[in-house]
N, C-alpha and C positions, 0 to 999 in steps of 0.2 A: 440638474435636469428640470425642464419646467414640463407641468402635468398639459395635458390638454384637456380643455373644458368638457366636464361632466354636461354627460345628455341622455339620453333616453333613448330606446331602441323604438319604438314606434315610429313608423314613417321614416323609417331608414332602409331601403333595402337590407335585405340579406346580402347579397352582393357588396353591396357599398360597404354596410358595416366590418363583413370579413374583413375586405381590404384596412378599412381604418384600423382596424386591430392589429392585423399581420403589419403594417406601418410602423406602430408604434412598438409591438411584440420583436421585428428584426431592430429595431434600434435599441432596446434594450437588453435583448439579447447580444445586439453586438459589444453593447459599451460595458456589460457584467459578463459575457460567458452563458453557456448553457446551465452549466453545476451552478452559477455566483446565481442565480435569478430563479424566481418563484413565479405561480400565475397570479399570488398577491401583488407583485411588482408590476408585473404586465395590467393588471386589472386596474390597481391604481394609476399608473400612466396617462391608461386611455380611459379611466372614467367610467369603467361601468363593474359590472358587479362579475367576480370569478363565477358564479354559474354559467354568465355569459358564455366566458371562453369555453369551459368543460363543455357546453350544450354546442358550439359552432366547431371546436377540433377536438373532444374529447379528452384532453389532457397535456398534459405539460409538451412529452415528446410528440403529441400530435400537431401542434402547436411549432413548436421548432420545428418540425421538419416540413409544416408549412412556409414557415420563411427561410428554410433551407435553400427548398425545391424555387421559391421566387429571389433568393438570392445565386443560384445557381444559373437559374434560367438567362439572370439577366447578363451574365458575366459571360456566359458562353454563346451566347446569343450576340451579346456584342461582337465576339471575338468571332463568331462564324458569319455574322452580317460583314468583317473587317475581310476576313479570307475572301469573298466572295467579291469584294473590288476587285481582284486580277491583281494585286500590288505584289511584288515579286521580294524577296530578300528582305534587305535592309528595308527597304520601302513598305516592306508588308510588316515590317515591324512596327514601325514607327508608325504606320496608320492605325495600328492594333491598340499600341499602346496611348494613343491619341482617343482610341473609344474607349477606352477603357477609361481615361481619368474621366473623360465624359459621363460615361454611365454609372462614378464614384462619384464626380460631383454632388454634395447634399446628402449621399448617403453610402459613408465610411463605414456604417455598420455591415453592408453588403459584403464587403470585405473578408472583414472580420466572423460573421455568420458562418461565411463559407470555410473558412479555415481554423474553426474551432476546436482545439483539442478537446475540450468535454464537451464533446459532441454524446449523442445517446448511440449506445452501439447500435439501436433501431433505425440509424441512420445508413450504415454503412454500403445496403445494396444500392440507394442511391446517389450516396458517392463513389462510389464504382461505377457507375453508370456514365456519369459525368465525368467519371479520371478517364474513361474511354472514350468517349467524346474529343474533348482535351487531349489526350494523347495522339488522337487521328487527325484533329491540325494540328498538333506541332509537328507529327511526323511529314506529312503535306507540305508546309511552311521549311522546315528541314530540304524535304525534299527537291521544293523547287529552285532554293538556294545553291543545293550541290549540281545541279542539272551545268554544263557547260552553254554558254553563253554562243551564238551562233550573231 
């Protein structure tokens, strides 16, 4: 893994900086796991000091479940941005799965984020949240598969 260059939080947005963090916090989350990874890990990474992180997400699990919630977003976002072309069956498939390696390209941790078994159980209503989501277009996509053709 190569670290990203140490810098200073001055004159960095709050905004921006989050982002930088959450960046490099889902990729190392994705590449160790939630259990394999410390905010020592994350802190070293991204170059700045663990009170950093503790003072912007409050702790580990606040932390993941921020790059949870932006890896979650982005997967289902894709795939409800794909539904919303009208693309029917087979065809809604493959436009699906077409955004998807899209929105994976460059960052595999996404992936993997999402689908973490040691995940924090503090995570769970909002994976539930998303399995519903998720299950309401697959059932849609299902649905207009079975529909007879006219």
């Amino acid at each position: 893994m190569t670290s990203v260059r140490r810098s200073g939080t001055k004159g960095v947005a709050r905004a921006d900086r989050e982002e930088q963090i959450l960046d490099v916090a889902g990729r190392v989350f994705g590449e160790r796991g939630f259990a394999a990874t410390s905010v020592a890990d994350v802190a070293h990474e991204a170059g700045i000091s663990k009170p950093l992180i503790y003072n912007y997400f409050g702790s580990k699990e606040g932390l993941y479940e921020r790059c949870l919630e932006h890896a979650l977003d982005l997967v289902l976002g894709e795939i409800e941005r794909s539904a919303d072309l009208g693309a029917v069956g087979l065809q809604r498939a493959l436009v699906t799965l077409d955004g998807m390696f899209r929105v994976l390209d460059g960052r595999p941790w996404v992936w993997a984020v999402a689908n973490d078994a040691t995940a924090p159980e503090s995570t769970a209503a909002l994976r539930a949240t998303y399995e519903q989501r998720l299950d309401g277009l697959a059932r849609e996509g299902v649905g207009e598969s079975a529909e007879p053709r006219r």
